[in-house]
Each structure stands twice: as structure tokens, then as C-alpha cells.
Backbone bond lengths (Angstrom), bond angles and torsions (degrees), N, CA, C in turn:
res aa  C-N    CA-C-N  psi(-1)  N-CA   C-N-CA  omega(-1)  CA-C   N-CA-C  phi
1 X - - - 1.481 - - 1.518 108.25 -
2 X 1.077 112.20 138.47 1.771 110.66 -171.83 1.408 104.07 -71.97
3 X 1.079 110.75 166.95 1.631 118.32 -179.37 1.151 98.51 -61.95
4 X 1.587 124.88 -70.38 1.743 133.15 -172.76 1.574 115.19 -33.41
5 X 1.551 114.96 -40.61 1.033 104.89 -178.65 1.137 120.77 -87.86
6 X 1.615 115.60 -22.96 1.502 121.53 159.82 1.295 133.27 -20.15
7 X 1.426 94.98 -58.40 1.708 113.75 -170.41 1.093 120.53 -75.20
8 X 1.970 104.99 -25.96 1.567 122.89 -167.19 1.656 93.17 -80.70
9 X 1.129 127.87 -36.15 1.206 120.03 -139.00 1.802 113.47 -121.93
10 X 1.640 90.04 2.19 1.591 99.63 174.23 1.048 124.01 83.00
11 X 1.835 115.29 1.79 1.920 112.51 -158.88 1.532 92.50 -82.91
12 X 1.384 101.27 -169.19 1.586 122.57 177.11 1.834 84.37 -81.24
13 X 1.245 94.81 143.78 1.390 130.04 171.84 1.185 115.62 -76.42
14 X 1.623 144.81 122.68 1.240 134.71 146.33 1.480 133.84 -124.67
15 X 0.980 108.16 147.56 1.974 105.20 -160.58 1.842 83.66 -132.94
16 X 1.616 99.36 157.08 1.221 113.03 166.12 1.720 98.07 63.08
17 X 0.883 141.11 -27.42 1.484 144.62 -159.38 1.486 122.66 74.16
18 X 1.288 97.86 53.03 1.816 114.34 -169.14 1.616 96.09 -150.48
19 X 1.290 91.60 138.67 1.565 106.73 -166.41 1.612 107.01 -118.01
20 X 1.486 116.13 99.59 1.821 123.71 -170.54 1.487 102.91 -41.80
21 X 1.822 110.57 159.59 1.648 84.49 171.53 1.152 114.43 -94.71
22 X 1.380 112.04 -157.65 1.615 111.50 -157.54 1.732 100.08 -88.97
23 X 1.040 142.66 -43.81 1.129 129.30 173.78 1.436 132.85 -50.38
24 X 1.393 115.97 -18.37 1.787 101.80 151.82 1.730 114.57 -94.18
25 X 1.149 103.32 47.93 1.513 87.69 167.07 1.343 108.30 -86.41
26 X 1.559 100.47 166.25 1.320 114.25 174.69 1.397 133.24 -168.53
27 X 1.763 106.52 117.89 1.417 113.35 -150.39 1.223 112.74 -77.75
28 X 1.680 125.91 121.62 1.818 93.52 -179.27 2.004 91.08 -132.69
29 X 0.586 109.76 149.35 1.405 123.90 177.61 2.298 112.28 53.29
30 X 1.292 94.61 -100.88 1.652 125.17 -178.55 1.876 109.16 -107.60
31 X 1.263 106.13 5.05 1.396 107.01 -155.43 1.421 109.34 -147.36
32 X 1.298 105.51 105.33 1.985 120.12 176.28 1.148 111.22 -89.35
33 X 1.308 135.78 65.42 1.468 126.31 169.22 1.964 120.92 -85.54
34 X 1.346 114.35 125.95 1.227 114.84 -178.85 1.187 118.53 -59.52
35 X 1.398 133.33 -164.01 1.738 131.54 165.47 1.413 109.17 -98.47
36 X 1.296 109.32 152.69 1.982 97.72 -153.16 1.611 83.58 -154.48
37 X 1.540 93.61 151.73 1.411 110.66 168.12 1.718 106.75 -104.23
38 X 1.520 103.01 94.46 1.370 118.87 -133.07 2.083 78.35 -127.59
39 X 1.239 134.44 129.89 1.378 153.37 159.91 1.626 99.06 -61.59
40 X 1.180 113.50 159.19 1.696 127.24 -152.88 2.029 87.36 -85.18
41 X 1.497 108.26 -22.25 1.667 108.39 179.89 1.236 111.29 -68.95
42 X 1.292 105.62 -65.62 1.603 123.38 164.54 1.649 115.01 -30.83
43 X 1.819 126.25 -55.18 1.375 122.42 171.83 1.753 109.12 -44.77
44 X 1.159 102.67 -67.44 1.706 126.55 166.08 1.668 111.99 -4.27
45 X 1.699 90.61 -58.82 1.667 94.23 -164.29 1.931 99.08 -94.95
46 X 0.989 76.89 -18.48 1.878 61.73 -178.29 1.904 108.15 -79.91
47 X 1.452 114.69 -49.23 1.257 110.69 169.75 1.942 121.10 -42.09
48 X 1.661 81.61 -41.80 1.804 89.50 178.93 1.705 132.81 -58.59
49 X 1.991 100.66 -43.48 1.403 116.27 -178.69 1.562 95.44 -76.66
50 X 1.324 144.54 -49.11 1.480 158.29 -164.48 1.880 88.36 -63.36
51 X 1.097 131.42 -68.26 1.480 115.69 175.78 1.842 137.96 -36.32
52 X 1.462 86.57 -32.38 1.470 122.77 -178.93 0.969 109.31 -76.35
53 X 1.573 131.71 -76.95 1.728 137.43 152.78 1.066 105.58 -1.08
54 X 1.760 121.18 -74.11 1.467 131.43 -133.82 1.402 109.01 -77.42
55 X 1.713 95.29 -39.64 1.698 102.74 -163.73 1.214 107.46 -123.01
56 X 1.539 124.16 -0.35 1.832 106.00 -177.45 1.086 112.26 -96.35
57 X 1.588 156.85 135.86 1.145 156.16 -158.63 0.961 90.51 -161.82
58 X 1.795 97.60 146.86 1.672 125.93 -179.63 1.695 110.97 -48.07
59 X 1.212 101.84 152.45 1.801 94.52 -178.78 1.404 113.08 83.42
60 X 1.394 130.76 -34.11 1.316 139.28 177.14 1.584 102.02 -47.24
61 X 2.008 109.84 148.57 1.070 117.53 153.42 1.673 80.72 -106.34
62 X 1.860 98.12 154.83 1.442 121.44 176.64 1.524 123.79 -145.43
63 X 1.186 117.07 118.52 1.489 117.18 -169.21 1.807 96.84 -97.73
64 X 1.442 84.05 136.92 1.782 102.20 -172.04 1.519 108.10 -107.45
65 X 1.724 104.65 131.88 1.304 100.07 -167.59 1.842 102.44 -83.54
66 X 1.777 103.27 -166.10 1.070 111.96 -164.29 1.700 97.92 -108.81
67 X 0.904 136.74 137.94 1.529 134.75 160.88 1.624 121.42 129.76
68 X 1.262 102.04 177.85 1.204 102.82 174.12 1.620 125.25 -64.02
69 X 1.419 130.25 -30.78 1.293 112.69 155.97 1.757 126.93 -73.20
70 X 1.527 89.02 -42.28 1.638 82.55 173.47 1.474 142.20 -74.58
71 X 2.137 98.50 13.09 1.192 115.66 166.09 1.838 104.40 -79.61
72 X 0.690 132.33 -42.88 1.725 133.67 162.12 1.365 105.41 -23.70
73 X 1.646 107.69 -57.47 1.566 110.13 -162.19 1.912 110.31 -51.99
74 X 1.751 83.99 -61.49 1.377 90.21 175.97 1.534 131.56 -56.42
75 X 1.639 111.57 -18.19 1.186 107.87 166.15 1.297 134.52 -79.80
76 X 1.581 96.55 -1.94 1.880 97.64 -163.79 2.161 73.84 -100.39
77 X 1.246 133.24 -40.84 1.556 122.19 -166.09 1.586 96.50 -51.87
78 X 1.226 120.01 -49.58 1.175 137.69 169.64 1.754 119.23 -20.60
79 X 1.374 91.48 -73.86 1.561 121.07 178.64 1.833 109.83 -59.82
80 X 1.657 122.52 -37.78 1.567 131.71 152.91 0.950 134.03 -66.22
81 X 1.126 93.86 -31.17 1.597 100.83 165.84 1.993 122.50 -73.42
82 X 1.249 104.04 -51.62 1.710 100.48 151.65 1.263 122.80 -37.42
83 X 1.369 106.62 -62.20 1.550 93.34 -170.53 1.546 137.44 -117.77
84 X 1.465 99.73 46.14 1.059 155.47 122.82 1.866 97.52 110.07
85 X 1.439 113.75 17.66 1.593 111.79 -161.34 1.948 90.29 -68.89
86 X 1.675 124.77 -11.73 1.412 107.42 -172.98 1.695 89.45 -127.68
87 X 1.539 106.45 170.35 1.521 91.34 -172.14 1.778 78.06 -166.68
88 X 1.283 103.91 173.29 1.773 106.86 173.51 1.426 107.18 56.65
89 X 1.153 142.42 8.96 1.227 114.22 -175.24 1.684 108.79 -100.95
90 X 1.249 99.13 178.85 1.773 120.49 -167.81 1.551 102.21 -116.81
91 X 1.133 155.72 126.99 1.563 138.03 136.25 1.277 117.16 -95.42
92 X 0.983 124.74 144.99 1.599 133.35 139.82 1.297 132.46 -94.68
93 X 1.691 109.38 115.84 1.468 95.90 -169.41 1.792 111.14 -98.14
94 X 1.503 113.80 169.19 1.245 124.34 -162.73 1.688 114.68 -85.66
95 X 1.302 95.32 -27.71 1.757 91.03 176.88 1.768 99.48 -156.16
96 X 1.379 113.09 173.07 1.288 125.63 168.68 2.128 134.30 -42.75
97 X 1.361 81.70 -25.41 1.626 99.63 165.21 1.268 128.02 -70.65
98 X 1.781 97.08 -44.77 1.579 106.59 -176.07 1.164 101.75 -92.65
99 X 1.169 156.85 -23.03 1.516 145.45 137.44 0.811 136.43 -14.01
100 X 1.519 115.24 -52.96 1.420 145.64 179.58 1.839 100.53 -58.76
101 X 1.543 103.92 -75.50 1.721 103.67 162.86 0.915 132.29 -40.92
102 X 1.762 125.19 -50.84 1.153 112.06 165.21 1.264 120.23 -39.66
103 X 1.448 114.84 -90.25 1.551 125.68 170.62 1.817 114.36 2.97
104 X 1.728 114.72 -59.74 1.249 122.19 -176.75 1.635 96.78 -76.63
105 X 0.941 144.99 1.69 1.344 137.12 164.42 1.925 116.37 -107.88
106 X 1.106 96.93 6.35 1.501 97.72 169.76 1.765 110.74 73.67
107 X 1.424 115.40 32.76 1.451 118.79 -141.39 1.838 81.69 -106.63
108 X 1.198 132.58 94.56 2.126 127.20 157.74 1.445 90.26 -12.54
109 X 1.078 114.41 141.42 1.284 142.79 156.40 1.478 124.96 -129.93
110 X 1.505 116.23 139.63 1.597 110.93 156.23 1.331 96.96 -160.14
111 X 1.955 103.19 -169.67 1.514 94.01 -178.91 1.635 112.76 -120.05
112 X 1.173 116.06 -146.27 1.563 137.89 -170.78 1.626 82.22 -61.85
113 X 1.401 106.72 -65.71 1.760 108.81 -173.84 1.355 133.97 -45.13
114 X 1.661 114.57 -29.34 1.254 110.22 146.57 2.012 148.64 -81.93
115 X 2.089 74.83 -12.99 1.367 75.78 -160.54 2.267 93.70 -147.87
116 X 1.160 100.63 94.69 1.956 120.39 -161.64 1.870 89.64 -64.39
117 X 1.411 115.13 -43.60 1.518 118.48 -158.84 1.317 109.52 -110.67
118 X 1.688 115.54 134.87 1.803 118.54 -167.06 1.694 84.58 -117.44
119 X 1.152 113.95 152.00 1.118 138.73 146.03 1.484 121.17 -70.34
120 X 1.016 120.24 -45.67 1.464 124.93 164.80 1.413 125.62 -150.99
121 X 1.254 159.37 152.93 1.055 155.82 -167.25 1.906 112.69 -140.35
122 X 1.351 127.30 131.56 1.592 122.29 -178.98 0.753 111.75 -110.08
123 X 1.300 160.45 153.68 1.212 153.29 104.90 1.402 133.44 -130.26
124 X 1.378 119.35 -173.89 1.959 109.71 -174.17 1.691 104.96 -105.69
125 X 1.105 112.56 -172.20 1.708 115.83 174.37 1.111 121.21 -170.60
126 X 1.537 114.10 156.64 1.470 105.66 -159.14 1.450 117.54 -76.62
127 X 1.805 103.72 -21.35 1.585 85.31 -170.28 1.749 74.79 -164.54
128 X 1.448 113.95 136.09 1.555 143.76 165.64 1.225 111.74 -115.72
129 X 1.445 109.34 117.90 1.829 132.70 154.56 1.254 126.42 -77.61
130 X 0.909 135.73 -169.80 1.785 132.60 -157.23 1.481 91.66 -97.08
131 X 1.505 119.30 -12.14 1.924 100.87 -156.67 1.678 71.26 -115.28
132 X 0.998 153.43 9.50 1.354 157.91 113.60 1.808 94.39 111.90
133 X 1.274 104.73 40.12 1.566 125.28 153.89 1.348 116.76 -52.94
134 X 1.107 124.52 147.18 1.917 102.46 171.82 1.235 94.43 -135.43
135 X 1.661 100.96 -171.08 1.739 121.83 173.53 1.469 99.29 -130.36
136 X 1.006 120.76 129.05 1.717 115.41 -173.42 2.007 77.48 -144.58
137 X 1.643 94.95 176.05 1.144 126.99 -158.37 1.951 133.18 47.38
138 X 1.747 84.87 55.23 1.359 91.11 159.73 1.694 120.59 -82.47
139 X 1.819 109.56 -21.11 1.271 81.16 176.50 1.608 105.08 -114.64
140 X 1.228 109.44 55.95 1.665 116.43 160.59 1.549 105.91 87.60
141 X 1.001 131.84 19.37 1.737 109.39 -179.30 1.844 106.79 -152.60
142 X 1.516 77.65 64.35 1.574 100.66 -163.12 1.828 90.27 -72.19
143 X 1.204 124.27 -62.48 1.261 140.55 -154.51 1.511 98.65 -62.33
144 X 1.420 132.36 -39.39 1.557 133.86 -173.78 1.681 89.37 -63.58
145 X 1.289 95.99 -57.41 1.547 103.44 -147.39 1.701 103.08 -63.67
146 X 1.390 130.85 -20.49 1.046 132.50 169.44 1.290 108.09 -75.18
147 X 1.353 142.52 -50.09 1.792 147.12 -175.16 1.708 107.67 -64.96
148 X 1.522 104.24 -15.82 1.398 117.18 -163.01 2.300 88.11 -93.32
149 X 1.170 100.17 -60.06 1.571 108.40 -139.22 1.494 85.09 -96.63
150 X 1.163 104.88 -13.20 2.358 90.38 177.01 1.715 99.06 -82.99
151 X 1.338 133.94 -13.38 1.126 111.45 -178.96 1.619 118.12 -109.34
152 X 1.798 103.69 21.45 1.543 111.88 168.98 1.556 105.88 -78.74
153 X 1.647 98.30 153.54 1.396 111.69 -164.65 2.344 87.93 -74.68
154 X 1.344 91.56 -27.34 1.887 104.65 -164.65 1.553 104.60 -126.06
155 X 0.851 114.15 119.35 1.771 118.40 -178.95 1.518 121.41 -113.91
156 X 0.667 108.52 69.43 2.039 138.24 -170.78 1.394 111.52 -45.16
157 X 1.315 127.38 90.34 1.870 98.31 -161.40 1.928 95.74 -111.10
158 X 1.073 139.42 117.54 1.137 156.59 -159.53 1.904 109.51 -96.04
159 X 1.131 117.95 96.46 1.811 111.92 158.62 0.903 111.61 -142.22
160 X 1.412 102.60 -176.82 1.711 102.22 168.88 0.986 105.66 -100.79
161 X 1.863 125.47 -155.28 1.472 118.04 -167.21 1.414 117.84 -82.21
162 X 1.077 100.94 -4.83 1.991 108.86 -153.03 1.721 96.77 -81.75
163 X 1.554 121.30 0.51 1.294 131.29 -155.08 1.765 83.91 -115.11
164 X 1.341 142.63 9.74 1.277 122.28 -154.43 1.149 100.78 -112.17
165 X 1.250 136.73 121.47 1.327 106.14 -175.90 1.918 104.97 -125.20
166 X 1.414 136.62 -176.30 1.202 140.22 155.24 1.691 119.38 -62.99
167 X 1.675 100.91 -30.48 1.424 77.23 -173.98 1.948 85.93 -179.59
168 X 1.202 104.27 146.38 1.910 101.03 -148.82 1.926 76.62 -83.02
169 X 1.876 76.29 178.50 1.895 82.82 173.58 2.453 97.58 114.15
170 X 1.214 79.38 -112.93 1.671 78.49 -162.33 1.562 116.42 -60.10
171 X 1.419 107.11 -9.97 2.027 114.19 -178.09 1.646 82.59 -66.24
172 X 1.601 137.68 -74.15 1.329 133.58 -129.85 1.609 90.94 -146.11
173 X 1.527 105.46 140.86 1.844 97.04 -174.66 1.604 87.95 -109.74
174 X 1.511 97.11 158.19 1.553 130.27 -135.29 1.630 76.36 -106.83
175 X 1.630 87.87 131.91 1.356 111.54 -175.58 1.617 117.93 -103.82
176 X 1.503 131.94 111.83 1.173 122.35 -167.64 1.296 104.49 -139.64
177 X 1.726 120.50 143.06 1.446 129.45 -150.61 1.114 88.33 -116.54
178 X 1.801 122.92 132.36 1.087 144.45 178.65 1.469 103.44 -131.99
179 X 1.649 86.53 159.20 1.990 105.69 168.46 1.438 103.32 -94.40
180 X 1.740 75.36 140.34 1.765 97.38 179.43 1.283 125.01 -62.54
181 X 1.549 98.19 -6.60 2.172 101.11 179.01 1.586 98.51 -76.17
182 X 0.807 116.83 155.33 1.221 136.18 -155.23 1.842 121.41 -14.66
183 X 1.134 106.93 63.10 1.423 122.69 -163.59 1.512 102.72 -68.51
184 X 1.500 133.13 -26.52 1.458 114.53 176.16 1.911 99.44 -62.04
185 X 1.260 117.00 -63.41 1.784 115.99 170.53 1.795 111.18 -25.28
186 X 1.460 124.50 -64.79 1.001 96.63 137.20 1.154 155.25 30.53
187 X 1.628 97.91 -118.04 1.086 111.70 174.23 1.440 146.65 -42.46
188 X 1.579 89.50 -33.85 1.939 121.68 175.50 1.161 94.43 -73.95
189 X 1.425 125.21 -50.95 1.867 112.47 -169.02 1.084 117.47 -65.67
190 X 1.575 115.51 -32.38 1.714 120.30 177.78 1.613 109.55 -73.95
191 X 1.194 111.62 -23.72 2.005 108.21 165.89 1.380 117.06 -83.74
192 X 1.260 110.56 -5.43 1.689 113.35 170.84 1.542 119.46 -102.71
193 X 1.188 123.22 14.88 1.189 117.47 -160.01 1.996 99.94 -107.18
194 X 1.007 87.78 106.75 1.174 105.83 173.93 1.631 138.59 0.93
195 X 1.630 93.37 -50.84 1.539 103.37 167.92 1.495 121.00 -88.72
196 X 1.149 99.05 9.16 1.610 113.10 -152.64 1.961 96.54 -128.81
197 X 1.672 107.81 19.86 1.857 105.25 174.29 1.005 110.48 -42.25
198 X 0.919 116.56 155.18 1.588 126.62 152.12 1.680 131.45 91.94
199 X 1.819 102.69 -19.81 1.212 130.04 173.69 1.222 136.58 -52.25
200 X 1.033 126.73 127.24 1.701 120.26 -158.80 1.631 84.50 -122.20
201 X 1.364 89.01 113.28 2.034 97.85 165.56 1.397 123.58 -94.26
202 X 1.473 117.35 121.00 1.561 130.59 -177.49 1.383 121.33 -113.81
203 X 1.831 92.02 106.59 1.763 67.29 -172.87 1.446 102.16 -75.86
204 X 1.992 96.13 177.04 1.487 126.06 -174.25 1.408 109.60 -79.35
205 X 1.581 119.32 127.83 1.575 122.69 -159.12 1.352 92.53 -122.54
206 X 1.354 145.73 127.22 1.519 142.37 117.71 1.858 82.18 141.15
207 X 1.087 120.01 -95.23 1.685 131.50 -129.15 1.567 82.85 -134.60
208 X 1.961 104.31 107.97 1.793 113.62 177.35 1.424 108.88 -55.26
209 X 1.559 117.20 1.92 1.477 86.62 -159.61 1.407 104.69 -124.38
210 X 1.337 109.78 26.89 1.643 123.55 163.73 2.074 106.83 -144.19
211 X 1.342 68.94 131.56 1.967 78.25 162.01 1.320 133.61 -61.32
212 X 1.725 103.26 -24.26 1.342 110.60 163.87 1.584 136.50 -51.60
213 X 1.196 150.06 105.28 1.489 145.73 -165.97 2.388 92.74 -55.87
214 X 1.376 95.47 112.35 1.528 81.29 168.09 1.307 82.77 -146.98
215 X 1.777 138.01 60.58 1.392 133.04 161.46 1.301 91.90 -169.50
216 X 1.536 111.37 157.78 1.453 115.97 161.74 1.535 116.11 -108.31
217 X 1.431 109.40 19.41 1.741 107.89 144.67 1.088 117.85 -117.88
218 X 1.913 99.13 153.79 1.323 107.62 -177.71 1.611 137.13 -38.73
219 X 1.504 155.35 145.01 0.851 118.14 -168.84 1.257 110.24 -114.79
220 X 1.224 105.25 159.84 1.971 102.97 -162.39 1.478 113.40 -127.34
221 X 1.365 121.90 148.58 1.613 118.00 -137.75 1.657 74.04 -105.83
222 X 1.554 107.77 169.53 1.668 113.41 175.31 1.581 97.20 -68.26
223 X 1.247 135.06 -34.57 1.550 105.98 148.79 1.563 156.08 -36.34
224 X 1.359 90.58 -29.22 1.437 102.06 167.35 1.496 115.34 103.23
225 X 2.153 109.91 8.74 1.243 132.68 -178.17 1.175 116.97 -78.75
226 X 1.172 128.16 156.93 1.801 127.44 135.28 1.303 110.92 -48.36
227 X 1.380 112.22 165.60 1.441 112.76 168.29 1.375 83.99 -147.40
228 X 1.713 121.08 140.81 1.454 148.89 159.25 1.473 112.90 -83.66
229 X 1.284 127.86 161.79 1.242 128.70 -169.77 1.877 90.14 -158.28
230 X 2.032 109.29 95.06 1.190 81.59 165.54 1.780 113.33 -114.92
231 X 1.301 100.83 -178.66 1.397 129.12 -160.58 1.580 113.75 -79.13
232 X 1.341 137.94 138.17 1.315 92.24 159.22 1.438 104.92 -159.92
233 X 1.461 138.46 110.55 1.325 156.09 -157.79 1.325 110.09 -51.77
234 X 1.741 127.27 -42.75 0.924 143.11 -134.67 1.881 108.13 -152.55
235 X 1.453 133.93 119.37 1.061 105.11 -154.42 1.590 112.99 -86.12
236 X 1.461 101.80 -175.57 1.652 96.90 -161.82 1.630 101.29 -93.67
237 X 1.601 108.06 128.46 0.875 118.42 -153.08 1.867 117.64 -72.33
238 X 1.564 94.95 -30.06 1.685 94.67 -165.96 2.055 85.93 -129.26
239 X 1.275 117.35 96.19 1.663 113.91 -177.32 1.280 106.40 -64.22
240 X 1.392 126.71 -24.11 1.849 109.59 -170.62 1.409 110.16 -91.94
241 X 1.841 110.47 -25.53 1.709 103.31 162.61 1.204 111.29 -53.30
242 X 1.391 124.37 -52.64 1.486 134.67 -153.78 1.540 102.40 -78.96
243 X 1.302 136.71 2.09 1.405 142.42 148.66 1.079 104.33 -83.48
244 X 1.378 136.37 -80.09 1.173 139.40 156.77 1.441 129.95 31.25
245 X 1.935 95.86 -91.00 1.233 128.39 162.11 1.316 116.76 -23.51
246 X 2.142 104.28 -62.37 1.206 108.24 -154.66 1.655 102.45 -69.38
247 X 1.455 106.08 -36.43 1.775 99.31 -154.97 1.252 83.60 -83.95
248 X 1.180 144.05 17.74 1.807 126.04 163.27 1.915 100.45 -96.19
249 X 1.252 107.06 -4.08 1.344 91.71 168.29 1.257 142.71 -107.51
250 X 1.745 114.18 121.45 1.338 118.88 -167.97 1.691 107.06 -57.02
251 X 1.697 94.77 132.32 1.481 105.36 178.82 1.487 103.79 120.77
252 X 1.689 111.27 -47.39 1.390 119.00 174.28 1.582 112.90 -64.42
253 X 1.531 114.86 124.52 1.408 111.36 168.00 1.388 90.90 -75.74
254 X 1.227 125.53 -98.90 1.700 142.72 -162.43 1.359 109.90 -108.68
255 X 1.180 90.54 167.85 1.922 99.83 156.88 1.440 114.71 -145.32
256 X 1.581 104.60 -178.41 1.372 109.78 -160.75 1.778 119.67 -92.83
257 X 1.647 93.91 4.02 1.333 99.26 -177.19 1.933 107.35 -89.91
258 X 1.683 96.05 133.44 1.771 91.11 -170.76 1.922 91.68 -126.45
259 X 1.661 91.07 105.35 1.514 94.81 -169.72 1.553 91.28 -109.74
260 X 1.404 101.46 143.57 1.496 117.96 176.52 1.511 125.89 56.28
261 X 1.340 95.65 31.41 1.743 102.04 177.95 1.358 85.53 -115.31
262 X 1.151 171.55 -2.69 1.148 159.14 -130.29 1.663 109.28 -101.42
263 X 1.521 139.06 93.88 1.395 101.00 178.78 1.459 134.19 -107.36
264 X 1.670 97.11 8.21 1.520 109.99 159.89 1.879 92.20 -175.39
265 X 1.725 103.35 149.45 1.286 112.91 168.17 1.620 119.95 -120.06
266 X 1.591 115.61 111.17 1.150 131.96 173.11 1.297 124.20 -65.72
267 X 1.707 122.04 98.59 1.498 116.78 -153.43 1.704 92.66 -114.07
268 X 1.493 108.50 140.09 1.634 98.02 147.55 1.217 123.23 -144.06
269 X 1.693 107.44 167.89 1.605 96.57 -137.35 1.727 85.92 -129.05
270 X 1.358 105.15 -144.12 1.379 104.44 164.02 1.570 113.90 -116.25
271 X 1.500 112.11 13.60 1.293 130.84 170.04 1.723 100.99 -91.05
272 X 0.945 130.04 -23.40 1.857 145.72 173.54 1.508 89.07 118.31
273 X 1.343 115.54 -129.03 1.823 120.06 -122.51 1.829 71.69 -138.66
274 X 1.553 102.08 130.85 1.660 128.91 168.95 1.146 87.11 -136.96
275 X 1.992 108.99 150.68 1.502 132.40 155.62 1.299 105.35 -114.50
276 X 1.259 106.44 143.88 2.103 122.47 149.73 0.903 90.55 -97.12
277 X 1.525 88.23 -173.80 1.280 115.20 -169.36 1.811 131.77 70.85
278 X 1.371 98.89 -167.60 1.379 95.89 165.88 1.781 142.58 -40.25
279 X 1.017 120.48 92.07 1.440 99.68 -161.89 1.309 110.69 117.96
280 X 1.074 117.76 -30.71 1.276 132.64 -164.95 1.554 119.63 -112.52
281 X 1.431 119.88 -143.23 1.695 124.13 -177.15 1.204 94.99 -131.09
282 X 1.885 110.54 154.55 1.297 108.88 161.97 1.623 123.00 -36.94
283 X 1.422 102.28 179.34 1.227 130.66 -177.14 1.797 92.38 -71.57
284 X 1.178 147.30 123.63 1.090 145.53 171.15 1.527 120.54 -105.67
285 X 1.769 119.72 10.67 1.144 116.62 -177.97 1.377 128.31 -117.69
């Protein structure tokens, strides 16, 4: 049975051609998926099409996230939109990548300028805490995706488990978009800031849309920013100061911390597919 119809249609799930047994199932919304020896792509697309199902409806405006899971999302709006189960809708996408896909999927597009209020918004993230805070903009388009997804009525955040963490900070370093005028100054103020001890700031070298250094120029956000990448040994102790902090600092456009937008997180594991949040069950990690 194809995946697409899998998800659409409620059956038992199978990947690889192995069928989980029946005692980790687990029912969560529109969608019975078993526990599967399922590849980190495979988690990706099932969290991604299962977001889509649950919450995109005809008439919807929808802001599309940036990344490798929330390329799923856009492919399954994509895939409803052909054949004709979604119709009327609007998206807004979050950065220059997902545009690009959209566009090759035949997906309406516009932006903030036509359209201030989302009906729902998807996307993935680098790292989720129990109060379901995140760290997003590892792959550079932290700042869209925040102007995009704080003004959804529903904020859908999609990973698998490997994204879960106890408490943000030393799993994934915290990504924050700065101006290029004097960005080492900067840089020193954003390692001194109080909520933010201990932090070692790096800037982003080669290609905005990984933290990894794979260029020896600076790397520059589709804004036209720096982006910082800091470090952090020890986790950060108070997350809404340490937002706080950052957007009170001149020089700082944004950062990568997205506290209290969250309105449910679609996880899958090798147990299948759990939600927090709204609708859902506590934080269980």
C-alpha cells in the first residue's frame, strides 16, 4: 500500500515490507501507524503528510516550513492539491528554497503583504523541550520562519525523536541572525548577555543553510544577514530571558529560539507517531 494512501486511509503502515507487531500500536488523531523500522527520511515524511491530513483544509492560508522535514509537508499540499482532495488554498512560504518547491509543485503562493493571518503554519525544528520551546534555524531562515509562523492561528511543529531533547542549549547551538555592520561587536555583546553565560559565538562560514563551516565566506541569510551559531556546554537555564535578552539587542535581527508559539508537536519514533500539546498528551520526554 503506498505510503500516501496509508496515511489517507488509516490502514496499518508498512515500510521495508515488514509489518511492526501489534502491540506498539498507536492511535493518534486520523492516523494508525504501527512501530516500524522506519530510516530518519521515512520518520520525516510520515510526521510531515500526518500534519497536512490533520490540519490543512480547503480555504486555508498556510505557511510552509523550511527544511528537510517540512519539505514532506509541502510535498504532500502539493500532492492534494493535484488531486483535487484540497482546493482554495493560499501558502506562504518561509524562505527561498521552499518557494522554489512550492512553485515546482504548482502550490498558490503569496506573502505576509498580501496575507498578515495563517490559519495554520508547519514546520520541523532542531531541538524540542518538555514546555515545547524550540531551537529552529539550523538551516538559516530562522527570521522568515518566525514573521511567517507567529502569526498562525495553529503552529504544527513536526520531528522525529532524535529532535527531543530535556532542555535546549548543548543538543544543537542556537542560531541567531545578525547585521553585518560591525558583527564581531556584536558578537561580544551576544556572549555577554547574561542569560546567554557560557556561550561561545560562531559565526556561520560557507552555505546559510547548515551550521557546518563548508566555505570560507561568510554566510548570508536570504536577508542579506550574518547568522551566529552559539555554543553551549551547559543548558540554558531561563529560555524566555535568553529570547528576551537576544531581541533587546541592538544589532540582533532575530533568533532561533521560538518560545510559546508552539500549538502541538508531531513526533515519530520507532514506537510510530505521538502528539503534545494541544489535542494531544503531555510532553513525555
Amino acid at each position: 500500500l503506498p505510503l500516501a494512501m496509508a496515511l489517507r486511509t488509516s490502514h496499518s503502515l508498512k515500510l521495508n515490507n515488514t509489518t511492526a507487531p501489534r502491540r506498539n500500536t498507536h492511535k493518534i488523531g486520523r492516523t494508525n501507524v504501527r512501530a516500524m523500522a522506519a530510516s530518519q527520511d521515512e520518520l520525516k515524511k510520515l510526521v510531515g503528510y500526518k500534519a497536512v491530513d490533520d490540519h490543512v483544509k480547503s480555504g486555508m492560508t498556510v505557511g510552509l516550513g523550511t527544511g528537510s522535514t517540512a519539505a514532506f509537508a509541502v510535498e504532500r499540499v502539493g500532492q492534494l492539491l493535484k488531486d483535487g482532495t484540497l482546493k482554495d488554498i493560499m501558502c506562504i512560504p518561509t524562505s527561498v528554497r521552499t518557494k522554489e518547491q512550492a512553485e515546482e509543485l504548482g502550490i498558490p503562493l503569496c506573502t505576509l503583504n498580501e496575507r498578515s493571518e495563517l490559519d495554520v503554519a508547519i514546520d520541523g525544528a532542531d531541538e524540542v523541550d518538555p514546555s515545547l520551546f524550540l531551537v529552529k534555524g539550523g538551516g538559516g531562515a530562522l527570521l522568515r520562519e518566525k514573521m511567517v509562523e507567529i502569526m498562525a492561528k495553529k503552529f504544527i511543529v513536526i520531528v522525529d525523536e532524535s529532535k527531543l531533547c530535556k532542555a535546549l542549549g548543548p543538543g544543537f547551538p542556537l542560531p541567531v541572525e545578525i547585521t553585518p555592520f560591525c558583527h564581531e561587536h556584536t558578537m561580544r555583546v551576544v556572549g555577554s548577555l547574561p542569560a546567554l553565560k557560557g556561550c561561545k559565538p560562531v559565526l556561520r562560514m560557507g552555505s546559510s543553510a547548515t551550521n557546518k563551516p563548508d566555505g570560507d565566506e561568510i554566510a548570508i541569510s536570504d536577508n542579506g544577514n550574518y547568522l551566529v551559531d552559539l555554543h553551549f556546554d551547559t543548558p540554558i537555564a531561563d529560555t524566555a530571558a535568553a529570547a528576551e535578552q537576544l531581541k533587546n539587542t541592538v544589532g540582533v535581527v532575530d533568533h532561533g529560539l521560538f518560545v510559546g508559539m508552539t500549538y502541538q508537536v508531531v513526533v515519530a519514533g520507532t514506537d510510530g507517531i505521538r502528539v503534545a500539546g494541544t489535542d494531544g498528551e503531555a510532553a513525555w520526554w
